[in-house]
N, C-alpha and C positions, 0 to 999 in steps of 0.2 A: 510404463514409461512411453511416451510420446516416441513412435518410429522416426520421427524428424526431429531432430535437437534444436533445430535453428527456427526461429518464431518468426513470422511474415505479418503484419498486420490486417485483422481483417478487415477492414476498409477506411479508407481516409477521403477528407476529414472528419472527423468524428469526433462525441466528446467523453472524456473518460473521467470518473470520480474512485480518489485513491480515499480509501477510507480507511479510520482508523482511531483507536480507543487512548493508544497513546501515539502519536504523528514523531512528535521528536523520535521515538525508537521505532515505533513499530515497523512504519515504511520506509523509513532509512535501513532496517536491517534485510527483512526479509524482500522486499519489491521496489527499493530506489532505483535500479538499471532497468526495471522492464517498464517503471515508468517512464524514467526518461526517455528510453528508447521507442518509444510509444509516443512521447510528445514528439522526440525528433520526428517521424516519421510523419505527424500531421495533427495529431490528436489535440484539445486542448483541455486541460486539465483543472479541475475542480478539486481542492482537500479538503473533505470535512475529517474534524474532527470530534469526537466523541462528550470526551473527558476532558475537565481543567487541569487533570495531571497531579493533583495535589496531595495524595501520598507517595509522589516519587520525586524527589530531589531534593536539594541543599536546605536547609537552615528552616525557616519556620514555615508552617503553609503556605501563608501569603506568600514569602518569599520564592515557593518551590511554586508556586501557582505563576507569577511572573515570570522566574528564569525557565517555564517552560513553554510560556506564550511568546515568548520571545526565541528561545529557540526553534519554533514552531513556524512564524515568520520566516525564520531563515530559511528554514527546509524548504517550507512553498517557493522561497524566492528564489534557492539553487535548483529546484527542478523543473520551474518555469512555468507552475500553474497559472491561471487567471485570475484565483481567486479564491480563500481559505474562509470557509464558513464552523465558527464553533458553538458548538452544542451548549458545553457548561455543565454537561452532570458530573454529579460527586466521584474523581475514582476509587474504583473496587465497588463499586456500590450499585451496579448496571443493575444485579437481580431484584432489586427493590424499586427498581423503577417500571412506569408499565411499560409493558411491551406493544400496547399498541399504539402508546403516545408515543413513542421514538418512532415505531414505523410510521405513523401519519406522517412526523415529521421528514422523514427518508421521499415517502412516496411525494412530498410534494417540491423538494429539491431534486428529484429524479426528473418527474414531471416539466417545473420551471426550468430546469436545466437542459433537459433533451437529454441525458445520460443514457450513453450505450453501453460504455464497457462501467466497469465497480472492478476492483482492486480490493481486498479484506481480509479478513482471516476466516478459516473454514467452517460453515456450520457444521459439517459433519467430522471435524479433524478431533481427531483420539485423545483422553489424558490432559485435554487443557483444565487446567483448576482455576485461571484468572474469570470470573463470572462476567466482569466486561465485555472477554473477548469474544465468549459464546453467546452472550447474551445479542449485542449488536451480530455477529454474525447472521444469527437465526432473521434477526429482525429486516437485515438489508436484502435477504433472500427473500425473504416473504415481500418485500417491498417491490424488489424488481420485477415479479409477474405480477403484482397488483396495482401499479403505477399503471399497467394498460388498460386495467378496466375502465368501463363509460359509467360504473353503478356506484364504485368506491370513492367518495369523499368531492362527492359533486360540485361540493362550493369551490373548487380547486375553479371547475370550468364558466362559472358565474366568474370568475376575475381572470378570465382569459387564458389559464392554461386548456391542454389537451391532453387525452390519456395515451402515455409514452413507455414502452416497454424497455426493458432494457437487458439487451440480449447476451452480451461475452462479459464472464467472470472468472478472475485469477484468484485465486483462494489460496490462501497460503496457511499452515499454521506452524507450531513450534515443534509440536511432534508427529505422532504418525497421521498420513493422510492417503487416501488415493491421490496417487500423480499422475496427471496425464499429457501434462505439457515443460517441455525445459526449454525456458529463452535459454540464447545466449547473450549476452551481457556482456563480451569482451568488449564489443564499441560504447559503450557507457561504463565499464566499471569506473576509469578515474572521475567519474561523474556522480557515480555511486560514494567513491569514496568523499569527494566533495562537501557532499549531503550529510555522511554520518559526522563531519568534521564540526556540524554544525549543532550536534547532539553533547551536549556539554552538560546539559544540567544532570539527566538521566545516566548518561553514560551507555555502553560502555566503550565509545568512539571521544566524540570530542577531543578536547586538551592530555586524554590516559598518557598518551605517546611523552608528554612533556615533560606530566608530571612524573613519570617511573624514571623518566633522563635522570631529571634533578634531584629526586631520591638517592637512584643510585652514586650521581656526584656527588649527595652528602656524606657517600657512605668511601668515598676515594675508588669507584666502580664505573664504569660504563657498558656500552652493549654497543658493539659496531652498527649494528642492525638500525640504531635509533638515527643514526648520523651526527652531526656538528650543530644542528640548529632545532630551535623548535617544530617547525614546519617539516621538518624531514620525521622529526622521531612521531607527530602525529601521522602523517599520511603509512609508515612504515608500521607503523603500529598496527593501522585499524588492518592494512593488507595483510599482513601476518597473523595476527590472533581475530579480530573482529569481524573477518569474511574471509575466514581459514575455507569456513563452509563451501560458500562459491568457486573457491577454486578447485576445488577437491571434487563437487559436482564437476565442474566443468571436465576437468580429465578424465570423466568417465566417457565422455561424450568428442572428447578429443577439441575441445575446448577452451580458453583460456580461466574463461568463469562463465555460470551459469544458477539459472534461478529455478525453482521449481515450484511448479501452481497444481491444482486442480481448477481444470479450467472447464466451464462447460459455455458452449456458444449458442450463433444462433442451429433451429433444427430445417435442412433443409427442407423445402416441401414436396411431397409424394406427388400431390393433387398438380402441383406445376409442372415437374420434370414430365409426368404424363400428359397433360396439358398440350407440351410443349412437343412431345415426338409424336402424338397422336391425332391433333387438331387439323383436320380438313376443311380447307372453302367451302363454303356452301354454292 
C-alpha cells in the first residue's frame, strides 16, 4: 500500500482518458471519485468506451444496446468529461477481436489526444474471467509506451499528429492486484455516488434504492435506511451496499472513502538529477 493515502495530482493541466469495456459500470464503480477528483483539480477528461454493452441489460439487445448508450452519456456528463468516444465492439467478445487493431486504435486517440493519465482495469490483476477486461487492459498498456514511438503507425504523423507518451496509470481490477496507490475520495464521493445514480440499465446502482422501497411496500414492509422518497432510498442504497467497499477502504486509512489502483507513473530521470547537481560553467 501506498505510505501516503491521500493522492496529490501529478501535474495540472493535463489530460486524462478513463477507459473502459463497460462505462455505465465499470468506472462508476471502481474509479468515479479519483476521476473526478482529477478533473476537479485540472485535468480534462476523455471516456472511451470499449464495448456496446449489449449482453448486459434490460429487454432485447438493441434495447440493452441503447439503454446503455444512453446511460453512458450520462456518466460522461456527471463527471465532466470533454468528450465520450465509442469503440462498438461486440461485448464479452474482446478475445476474438485483434489485439493490434484495438491497440492501433488506442495509440492514435492517445496520440490525437495528448493523453497523460489512462484510468482501466489491470493488465496484470488476478482471477479476472471477463475476456474484455483483460483483453483491453493488455492492449491500453502496450499502447501507452508505443504511442511515443516516431517508427509505429507513421501515417498518424502525415495528418499532423505527434508521438505522445503517456505516463500515469490507475489500474484497478475486481480482484487481487498489487496496490500501490489509495486516493481518497471523501471530496468526490457524493460525486461518485452521482455517477453510479446514472447506471440504471446495468445496475447495480441506478433506480435498485427505489425499486427494493417499493417492493418492500408491496409486501406492507419498509427499511428506515431507504427514507420517504425515491431519491433518498437511491443515493442510501448505492452508500450502503454499492460502495460498502470504499468505505471500509477508507477507514483503513482513517478516511471517509477511498479507491485503490495500481498505479505506475512517470520514472524520474537518473541522467537529470545528475545533470542537475553535477554541471559546471565552462
Amino acid at each position: 500500500m501506498s505510505s501516503s493515502p491521500r493522492y496529490l495530482a501529478d501535474r495540472t493541466p493535463a489530460k486524462l482518458s478513463p477507459l473502459s469495456n463497460r462505462t455505465p459500470y465499470d468506472i462508476p464503480i471502481f474509479a468515479a471519485g479519483t476521476v473526478a477528483k482529477l478533473i476537479d483539480e485540472g485535468y480534462t477528461g476523455y471516456l472511451i468506451r470499449i464495448t456496446n454493452d449489449d449482453m448486459a441489460g434490460p429487454g432485447t439487445i438493441g434495447n440493452t444496446v441503447l439503454a446503455n448508450e444512453k446511460d453512458n452519456d450520462e456518466v460522461g456528463r456527471v463527471l465532466g468529461v470533454r468528450k465520450i468516444f465509442n469503440l462498438n465492439y461486440g461485448n464479452h467478445m474482446m478475445d476474438a477481436v485483434s489485439r493490434s487493431e484495438l491497440r492501433s486504435r488506442l495509440i492514435f486517440l492517445f496520440r490525437l489526444l495528448r493523453i497523460d493519465t489512462v484510468i482501466c482495469y489491470d493488465p496484470w490483476g488476478h482471477y479476472e474471467e471477463n475476456p474484455d477486461h483483460y483483453v483491453t487492459a493488455d492492449c491500453v498498456e502496450a499502447a501507452c509506451w508505443m504511442a511515443a514511438g516516431d517508427k509505429d503507425y507513421t501515417e498518424h504523423f502525415a495528418a499532423g499528429l505527434r508521438p505522445h507518451a503517456v505516463t500515469g496509470k490507475y489500474y484497478f481490477a475486481r480482484f487481487q492486484q498489487r496496490v500501490n496507490r489509495i486516493v481518497d475520495i471523501g471530496p468526490t464521493f457524493e460525486k461518485k455516488i452521482d455517477v453510479n445514480l446514472m447506471n440504471k440499465a446495468q445496475g447495480p446502482a441506478g433506480d435498485t434504492g427505489a425499486k427494493l422501497k417499493a417492493d418492500l411496500a408491496a409486501r406492507k414492509q419498509r427499511l428506515p435506511l431507504l427514507g420517504d422518497n425515491d431519491e433518498t432510498a437511491n443515493r442510501e442504497y448505492i452508500k450502503r451496499f454499492v460502495l460498502k467497499g470504499d468505505v471500509a477502504l477508507g477507514a483503513k486509512y482513517g478516511l471517509s472513502s477511498a479507491e485503490q489502483f495500481h498505479y505506475i507513473g512517470p520514472e524520474p530521470s537518473e541522467l537529470d538529477g545528475y545533470v542537475k547537481q553535477n554541471a559546471v560553467p565552462l
